[in-house]
C-alpha positions as a Markdown table, in Angstrom:
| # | Residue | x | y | z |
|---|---|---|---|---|
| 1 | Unk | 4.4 | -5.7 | 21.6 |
| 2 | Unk | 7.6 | -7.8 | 21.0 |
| 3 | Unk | 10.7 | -6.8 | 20.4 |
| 4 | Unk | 11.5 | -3.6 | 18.9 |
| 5 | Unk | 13.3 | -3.6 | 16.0 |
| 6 | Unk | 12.0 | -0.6 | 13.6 |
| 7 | Unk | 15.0 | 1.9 | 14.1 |
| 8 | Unk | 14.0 | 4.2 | 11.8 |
| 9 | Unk | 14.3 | 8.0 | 11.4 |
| 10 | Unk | 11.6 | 8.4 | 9.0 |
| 11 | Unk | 8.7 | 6.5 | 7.0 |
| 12 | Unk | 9.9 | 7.2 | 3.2 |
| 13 | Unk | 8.6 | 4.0 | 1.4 |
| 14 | Unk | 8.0 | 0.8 | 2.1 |
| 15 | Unk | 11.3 | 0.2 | 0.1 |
| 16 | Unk | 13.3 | 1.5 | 2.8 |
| 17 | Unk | 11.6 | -1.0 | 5.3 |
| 18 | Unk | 13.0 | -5.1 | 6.3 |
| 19 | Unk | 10.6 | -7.9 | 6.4 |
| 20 | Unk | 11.0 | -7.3 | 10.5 |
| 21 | Unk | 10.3 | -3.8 | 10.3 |
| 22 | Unk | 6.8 | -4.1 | 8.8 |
| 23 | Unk | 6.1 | -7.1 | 11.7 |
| 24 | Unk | 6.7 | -4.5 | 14.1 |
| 25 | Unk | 4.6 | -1.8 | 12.5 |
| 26 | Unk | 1.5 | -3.9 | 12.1 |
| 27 | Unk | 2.4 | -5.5 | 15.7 |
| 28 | Unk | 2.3 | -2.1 | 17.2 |
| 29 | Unk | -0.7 | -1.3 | 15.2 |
| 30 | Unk | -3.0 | -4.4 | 16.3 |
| 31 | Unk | -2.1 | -2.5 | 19.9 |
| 32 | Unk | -3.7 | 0.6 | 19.1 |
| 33 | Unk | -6.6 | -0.6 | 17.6 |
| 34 | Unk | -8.4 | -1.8 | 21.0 |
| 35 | Unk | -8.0 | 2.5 | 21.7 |
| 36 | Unk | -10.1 | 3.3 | 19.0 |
| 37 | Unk | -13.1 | 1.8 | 20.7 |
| 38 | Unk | -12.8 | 3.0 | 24.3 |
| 39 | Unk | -14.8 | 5.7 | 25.7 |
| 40 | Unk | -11.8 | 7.9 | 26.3 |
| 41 | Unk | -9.6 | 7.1 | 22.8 |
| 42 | Unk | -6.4 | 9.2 | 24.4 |
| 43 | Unk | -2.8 | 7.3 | 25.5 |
| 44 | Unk | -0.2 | 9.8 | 26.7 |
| 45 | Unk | 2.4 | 8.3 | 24.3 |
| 46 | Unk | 3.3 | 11.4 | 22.1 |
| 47 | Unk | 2.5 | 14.0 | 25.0 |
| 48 | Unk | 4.9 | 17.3 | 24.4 |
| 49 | Unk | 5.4 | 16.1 | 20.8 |
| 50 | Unk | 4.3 | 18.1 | 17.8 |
| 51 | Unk | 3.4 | 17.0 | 14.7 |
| 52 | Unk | 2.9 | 18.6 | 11.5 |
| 53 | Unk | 0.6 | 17.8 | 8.9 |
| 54 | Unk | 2.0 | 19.5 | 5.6 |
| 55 | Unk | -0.4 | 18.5 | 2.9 |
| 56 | Unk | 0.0 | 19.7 | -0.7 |
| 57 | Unk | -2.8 | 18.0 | -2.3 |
| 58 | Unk | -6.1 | 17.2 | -1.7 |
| 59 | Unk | -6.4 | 14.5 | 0.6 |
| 60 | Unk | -10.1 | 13.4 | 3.0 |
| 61 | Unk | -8.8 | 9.7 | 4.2 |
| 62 | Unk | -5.1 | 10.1 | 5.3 |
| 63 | Unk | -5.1 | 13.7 | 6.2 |
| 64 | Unk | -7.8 | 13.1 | 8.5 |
| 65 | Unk | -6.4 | 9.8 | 10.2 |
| 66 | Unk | -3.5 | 11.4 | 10.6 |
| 67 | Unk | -4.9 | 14.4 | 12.3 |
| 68 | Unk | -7.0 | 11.6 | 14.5 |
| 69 | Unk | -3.7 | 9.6 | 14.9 |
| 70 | Unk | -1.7 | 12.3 | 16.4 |
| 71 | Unk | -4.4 | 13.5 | 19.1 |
| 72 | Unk | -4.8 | 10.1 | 19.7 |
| 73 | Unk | -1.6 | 9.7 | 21.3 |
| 74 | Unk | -2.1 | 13.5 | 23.1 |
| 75 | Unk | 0.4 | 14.8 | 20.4 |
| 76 | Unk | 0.0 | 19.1 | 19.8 |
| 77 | Unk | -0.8 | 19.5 | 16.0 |
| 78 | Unk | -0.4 | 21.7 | 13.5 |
| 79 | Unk | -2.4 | 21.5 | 10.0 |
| 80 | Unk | -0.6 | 23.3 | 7.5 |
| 81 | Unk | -2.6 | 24.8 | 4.5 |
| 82 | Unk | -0.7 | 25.3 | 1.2 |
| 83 | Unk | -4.2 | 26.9 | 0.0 |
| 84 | Unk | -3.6 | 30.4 | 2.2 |
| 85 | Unk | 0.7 | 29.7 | 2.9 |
| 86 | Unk | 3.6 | 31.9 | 1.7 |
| 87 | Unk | 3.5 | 29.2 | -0.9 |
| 88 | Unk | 1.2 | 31.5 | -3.0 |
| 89 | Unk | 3.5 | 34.0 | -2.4 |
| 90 | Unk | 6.5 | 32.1 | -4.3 |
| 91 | Unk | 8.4 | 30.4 | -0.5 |
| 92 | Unk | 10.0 | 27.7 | -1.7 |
| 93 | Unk | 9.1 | 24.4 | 0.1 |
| 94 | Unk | 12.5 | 24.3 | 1.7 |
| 95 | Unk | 12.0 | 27.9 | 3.1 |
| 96 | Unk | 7.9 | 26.6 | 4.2 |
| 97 | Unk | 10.0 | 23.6 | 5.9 |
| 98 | Unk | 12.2 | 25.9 | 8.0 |
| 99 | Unk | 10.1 | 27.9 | 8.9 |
| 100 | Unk | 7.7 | 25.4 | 10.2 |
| 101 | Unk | 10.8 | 23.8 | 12.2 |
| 102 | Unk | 11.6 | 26.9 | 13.7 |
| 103 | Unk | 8.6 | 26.0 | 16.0 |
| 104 | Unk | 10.5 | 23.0 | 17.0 |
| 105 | Unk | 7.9 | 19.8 | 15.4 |
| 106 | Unk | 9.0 | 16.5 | 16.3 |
| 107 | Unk | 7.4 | 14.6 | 12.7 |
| 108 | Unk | 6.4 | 16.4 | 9.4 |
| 109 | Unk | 3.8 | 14.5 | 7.8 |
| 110 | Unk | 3.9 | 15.4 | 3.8 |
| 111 | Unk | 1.7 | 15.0 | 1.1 |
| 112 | Unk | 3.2 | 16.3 | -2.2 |
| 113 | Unk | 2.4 | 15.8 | -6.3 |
| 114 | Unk | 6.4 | 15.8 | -6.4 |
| 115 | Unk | 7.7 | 12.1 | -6.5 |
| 116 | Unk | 10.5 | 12.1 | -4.1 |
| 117 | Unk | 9.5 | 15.1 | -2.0 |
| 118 | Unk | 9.8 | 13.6 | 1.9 |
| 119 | Unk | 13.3 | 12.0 | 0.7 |
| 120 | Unk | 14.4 | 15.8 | -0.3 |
| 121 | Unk | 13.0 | 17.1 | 3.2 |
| 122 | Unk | 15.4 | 14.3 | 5.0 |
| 123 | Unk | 18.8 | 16.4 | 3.6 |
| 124 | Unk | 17.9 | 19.5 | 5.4 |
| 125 | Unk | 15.3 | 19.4 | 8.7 |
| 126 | Unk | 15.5 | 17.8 | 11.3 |
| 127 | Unk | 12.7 | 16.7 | 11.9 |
| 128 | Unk | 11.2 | 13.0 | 11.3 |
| 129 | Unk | 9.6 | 12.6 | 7.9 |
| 130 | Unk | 6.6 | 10.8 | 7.0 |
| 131 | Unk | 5.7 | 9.9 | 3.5 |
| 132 | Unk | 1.8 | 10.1 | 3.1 |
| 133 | Unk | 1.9 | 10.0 | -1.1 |
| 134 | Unk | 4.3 | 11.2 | -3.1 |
| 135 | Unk | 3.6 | 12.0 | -7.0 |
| 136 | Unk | 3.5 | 8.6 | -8.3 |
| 137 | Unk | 5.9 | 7.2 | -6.0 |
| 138 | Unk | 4.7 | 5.8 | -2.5 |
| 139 | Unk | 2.3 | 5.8 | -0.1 |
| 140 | Unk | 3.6 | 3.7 | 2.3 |
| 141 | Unk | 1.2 | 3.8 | 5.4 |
| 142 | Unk | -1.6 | 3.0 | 2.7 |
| 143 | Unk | 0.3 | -0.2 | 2.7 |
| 144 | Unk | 0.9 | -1.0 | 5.7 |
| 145 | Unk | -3.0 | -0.1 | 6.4 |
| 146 | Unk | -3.7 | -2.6 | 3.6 |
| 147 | Unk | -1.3 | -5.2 | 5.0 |
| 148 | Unk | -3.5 | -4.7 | 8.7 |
| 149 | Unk | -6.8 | -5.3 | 7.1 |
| 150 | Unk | -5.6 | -8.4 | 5.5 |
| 151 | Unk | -4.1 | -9.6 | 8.8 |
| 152 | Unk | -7.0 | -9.7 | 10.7 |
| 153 | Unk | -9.1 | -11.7 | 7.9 |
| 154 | Unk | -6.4 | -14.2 | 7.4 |
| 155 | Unk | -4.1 | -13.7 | 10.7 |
| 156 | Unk | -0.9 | -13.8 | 8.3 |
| 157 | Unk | 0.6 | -11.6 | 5.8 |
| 158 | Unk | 2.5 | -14.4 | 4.2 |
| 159 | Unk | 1.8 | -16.9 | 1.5 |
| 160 | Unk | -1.3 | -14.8 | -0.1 |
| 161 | Unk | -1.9 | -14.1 | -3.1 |
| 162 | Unk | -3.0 | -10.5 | -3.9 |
| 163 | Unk | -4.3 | -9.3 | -6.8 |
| 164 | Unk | -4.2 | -5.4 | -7.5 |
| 165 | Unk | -6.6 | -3.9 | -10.2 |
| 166 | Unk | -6.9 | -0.9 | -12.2 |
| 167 | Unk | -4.7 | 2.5 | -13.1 |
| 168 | Unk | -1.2 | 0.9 | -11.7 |
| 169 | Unk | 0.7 | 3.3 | -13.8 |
| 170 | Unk | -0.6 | 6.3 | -11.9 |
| 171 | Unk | -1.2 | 4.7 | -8.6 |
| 172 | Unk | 1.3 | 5.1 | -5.5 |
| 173 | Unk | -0.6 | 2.5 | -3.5 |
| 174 | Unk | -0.1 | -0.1 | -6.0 |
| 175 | Unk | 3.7 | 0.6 | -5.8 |
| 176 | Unk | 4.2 | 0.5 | -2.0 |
| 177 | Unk | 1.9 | -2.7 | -1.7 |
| 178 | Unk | 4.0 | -5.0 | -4.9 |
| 179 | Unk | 6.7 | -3.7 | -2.6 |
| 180 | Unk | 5.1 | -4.8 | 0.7 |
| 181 | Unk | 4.0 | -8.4 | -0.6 |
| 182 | Unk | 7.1 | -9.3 | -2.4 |
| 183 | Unk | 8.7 | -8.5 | 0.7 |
| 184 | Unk | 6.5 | -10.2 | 2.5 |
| 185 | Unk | 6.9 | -13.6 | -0.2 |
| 186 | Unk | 3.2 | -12.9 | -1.5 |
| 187 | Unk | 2.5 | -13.5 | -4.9 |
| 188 | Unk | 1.2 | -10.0 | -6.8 |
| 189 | Unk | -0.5 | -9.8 | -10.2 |
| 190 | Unk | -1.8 | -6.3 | -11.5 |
| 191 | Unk | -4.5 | -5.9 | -13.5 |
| 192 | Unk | -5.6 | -3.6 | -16.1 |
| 193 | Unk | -5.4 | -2.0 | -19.7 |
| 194 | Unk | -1.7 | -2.6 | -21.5 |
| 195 | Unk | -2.1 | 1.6 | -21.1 |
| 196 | Unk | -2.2 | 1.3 | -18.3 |
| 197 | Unk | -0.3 | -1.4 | -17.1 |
| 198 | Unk | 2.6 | -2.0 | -18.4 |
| 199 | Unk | 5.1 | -4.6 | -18.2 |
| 200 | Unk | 7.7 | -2.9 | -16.6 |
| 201 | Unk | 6.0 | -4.0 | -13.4 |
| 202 | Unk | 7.2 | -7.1 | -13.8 |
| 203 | Unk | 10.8 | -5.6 | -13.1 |
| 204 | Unk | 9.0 | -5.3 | -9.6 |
| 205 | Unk | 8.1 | -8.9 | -9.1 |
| 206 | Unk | 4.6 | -8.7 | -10.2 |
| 207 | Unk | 2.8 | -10.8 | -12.7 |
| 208 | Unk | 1.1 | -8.5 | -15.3 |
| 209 | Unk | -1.9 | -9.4 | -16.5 |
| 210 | Unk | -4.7 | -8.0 | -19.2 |
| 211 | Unk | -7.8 | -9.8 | -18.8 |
| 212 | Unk | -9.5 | -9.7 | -15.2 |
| 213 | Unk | -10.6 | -13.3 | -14.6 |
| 214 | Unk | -7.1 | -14.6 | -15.2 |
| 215 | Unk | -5.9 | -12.0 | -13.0 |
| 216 | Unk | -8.1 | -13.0 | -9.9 |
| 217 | Unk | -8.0 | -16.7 | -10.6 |
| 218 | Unk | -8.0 | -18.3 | -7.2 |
| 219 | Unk | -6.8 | -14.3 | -5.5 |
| 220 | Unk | -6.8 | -14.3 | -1.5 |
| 221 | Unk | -7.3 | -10.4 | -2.1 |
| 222 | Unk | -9.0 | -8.4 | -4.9 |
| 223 | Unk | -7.8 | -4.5 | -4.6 |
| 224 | Unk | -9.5 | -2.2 | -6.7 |
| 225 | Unk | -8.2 | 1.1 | -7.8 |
| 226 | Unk | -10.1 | 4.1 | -9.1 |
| 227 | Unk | -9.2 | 5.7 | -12.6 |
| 228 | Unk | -6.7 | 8.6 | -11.5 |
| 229 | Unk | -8.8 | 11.1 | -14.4 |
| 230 | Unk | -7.0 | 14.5 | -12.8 |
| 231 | Unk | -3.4 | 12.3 | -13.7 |
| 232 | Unk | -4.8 | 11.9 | -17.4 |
| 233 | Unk | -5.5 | 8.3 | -17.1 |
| 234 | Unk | -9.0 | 8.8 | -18.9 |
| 235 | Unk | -6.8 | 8.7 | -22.2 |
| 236 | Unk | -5.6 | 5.8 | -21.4 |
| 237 | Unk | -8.1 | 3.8 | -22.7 |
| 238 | Unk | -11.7 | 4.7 | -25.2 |
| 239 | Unk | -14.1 | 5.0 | -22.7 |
| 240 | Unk | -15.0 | 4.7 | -18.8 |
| 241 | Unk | -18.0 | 2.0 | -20.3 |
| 242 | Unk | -15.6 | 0.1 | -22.1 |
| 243 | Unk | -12.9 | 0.2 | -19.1 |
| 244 | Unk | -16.1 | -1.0 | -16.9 |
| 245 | Unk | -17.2 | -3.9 | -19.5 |
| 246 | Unk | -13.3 | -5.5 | -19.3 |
| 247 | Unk | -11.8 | -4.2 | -16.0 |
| 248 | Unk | -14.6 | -3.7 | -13.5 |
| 249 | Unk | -14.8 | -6.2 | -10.1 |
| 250 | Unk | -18.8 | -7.7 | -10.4 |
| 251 | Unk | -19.9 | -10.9 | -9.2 |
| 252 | Unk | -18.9 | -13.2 | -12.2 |
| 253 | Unk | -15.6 | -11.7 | -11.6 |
| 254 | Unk | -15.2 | -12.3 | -8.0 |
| 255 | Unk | -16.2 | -15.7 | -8.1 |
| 256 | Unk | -12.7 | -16.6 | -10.1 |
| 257 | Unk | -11.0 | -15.8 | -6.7 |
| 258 | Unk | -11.2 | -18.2 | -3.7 |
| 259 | Unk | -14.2 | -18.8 | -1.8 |
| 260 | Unk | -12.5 | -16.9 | 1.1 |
| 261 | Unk | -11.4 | -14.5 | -0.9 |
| 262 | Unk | -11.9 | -10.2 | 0.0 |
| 263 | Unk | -12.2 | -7.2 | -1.6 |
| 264 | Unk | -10.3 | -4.0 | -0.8 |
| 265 | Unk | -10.0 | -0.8 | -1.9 |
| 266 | Unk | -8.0 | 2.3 | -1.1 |
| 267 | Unk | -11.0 | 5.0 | -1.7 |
| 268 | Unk | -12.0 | 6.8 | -2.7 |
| 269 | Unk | -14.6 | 4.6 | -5.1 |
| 270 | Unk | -16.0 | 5.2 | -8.4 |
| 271 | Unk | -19.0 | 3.0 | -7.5 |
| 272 | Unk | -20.0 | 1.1 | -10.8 |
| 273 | Unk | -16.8 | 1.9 | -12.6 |
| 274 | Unk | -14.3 | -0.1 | -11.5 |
| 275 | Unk | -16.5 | -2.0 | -8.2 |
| 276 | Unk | -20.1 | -3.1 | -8.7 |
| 277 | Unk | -22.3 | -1.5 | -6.1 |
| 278 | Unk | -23.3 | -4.2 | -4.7 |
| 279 | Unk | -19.8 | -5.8 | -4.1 |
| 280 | Unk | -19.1 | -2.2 | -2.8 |
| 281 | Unk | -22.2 | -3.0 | 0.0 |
| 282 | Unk | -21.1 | -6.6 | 0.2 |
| 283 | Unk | -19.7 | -9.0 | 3.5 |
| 284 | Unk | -16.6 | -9.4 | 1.4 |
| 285 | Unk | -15.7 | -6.0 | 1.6 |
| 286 | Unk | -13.6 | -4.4 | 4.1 |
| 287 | Unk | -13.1 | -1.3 | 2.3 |
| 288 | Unk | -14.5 | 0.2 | 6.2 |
| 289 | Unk | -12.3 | -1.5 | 7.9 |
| 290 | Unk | -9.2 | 0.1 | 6.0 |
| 291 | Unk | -10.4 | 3.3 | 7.0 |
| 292 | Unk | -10.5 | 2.6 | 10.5 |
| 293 | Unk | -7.5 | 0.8 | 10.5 |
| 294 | Unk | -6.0 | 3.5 | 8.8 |
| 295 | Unk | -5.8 | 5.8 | 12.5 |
| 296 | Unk | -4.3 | 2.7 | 14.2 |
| 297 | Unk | -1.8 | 2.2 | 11.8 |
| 298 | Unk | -0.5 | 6.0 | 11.4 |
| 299 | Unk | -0.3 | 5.9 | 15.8 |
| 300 | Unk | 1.6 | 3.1 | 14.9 |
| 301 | Unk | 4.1 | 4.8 | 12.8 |
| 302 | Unk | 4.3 | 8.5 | 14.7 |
| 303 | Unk | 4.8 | 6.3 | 18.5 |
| 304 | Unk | 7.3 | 4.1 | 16.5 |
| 305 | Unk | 9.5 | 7.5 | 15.6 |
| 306 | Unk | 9.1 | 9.5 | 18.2 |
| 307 | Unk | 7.2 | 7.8 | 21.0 |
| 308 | Unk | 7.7 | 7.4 | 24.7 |
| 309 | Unk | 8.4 | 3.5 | 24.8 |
| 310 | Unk | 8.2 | 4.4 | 29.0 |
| 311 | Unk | 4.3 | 5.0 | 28.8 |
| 312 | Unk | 1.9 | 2.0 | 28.2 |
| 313 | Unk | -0.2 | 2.0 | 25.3 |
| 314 | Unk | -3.0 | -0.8 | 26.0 |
């Protein structure tokens, strides 16, 4: 690893993150994917640390990764379920908080439906705070895991052009990773319905766009995003076969992108909605490799808070 220069307390957004932070996160994350392969996938680099995992919604990809994450650098956990909590008895989430940090955790991972949550936990514990999706907000390490993937298909994450496509107006994911490329000096266009895309996106830096082929003209990166139906976007638009006939990924699609071009996707898919099976199955899609390089990327981010820089991590 080079330099350190990610002085953070906590992971909020990608918004609160420099250029030179997210170099060192994905540096420190190429590190720790080599671990994931070994016989024996433990570094002592979080040893005595505790880590909370305080999810709110529900949540297969990042709650797990996280979980994985945290034992993977021999951190204790604890898994926090709202489901059977003092939550149903009315605790507020400040009180839950407290009382959690009265066991003395090092990092409270959060998932909440409340935009802005993790940055209302950062006024009272003490804690480090890690924002795994917030309402419609951020998801930053979604990002960042994004930002990895593309990395090791085209060694950079700078001058590509990424195209993001589907429910942007409901999607986190599409917010932290405009935010990521522009920072980045990647050029963004979104995709989708006027319903569901609309042009106050461009306030972001991205280049809106209603019809998919213009969208993915000459793209280095196709993203697709599932229809958010439990946020309401179904009434968005007439119908899921009419969203499929003018927004779904398929081979005549793909081919306006560059030859070299990938397809991504944050999961979980809607196969033949908004992704043709068979691009799902496909060599150009690394929709896998996010997952996997989803663990390396949260070790990143818990040793980059609260790691011990003393004890090697290759």
């Amino acid at each position: 690893m080079g330099d350190y220069i990610f002085n953070q307390n906590h992971l909020l957004g990608i918004d609160h993150l420099s250029d030179k932070d997210i170099d060192t996160i994905l540096e420190t994350a190429e590190s720790f994917v080599e671990i994931s392969t070994r016989d024996v996938k433990k570094v002592p680099a979080l040893k005595g640390k505790t880590v909370v995992n305080l999810f709110f919604e529900n949540s297969t990809r990042t709650r797990s990764s996280f979980e994985i994450a945290a034992k993977r650098l021999s951190a204790d956990l604890i898994n926090f379920n709202s489901s059977v909590s003092s939550l149903k008895k009315g605790e507020s989430l400040r009180d839950t908080v407290l009382t959690l940090e009265a066991m003395n955790p090092n990092i409270i991972v959060i998932r909440h439906s409340a935009s802005g949550s993790p940055h209302y936990l950062t006024t009272f514990a003490r804690s480090s705070i890690v924002n795994a999706g917030d309402g419609f907000h951020e998801h930053p390490t979604q990002a960042l895991l994004d930002a990895l993937t593309m990395k090791q298909v085209f060694k950079t994450i700078r001058g590509l052009k990424v195209a993001i496509v589907g429910d942007i107006l409901h999607s986190r994911v599409a917010r932290s990773n405009i935010i990521l490329h522009r920072k980045m000096g990647n050029e963004v266009s979104i995709i989708g319905p006027p319903s569901l895309v609309p042009r106050e996106f461009e306030k972001m830096g991205a280049k809106v766009h209603h019809n998919i082929e213009e969208g993915v003209k000459n793209s280095d990166v196709v993203m697709m995003l599932r229809v958010q139906s439990e946020r309401g976007a179904g009434n968005y638009f007439p119908s899921i076969r009419e969203y499929r006939k003018h927004f779904a990924i398929n081979k005549k699609v793909f081919a306006m992108a560059k030859k070299s071009a990938i397809i991504m996707h944050p999961g979980p898919i809607n196969r033949d909605v908004e992704i043709d099976n068979t691009l799902a199955d496909s060599d150009k899609s690394f929709i896998l490799q996010q997952v996997t390089n989803g663990i390396a990327v949260r070790m990143a981010v818990l040793y980059l808070l609260k790691g011990d820089f003393n004890e090697p991590i290759n």
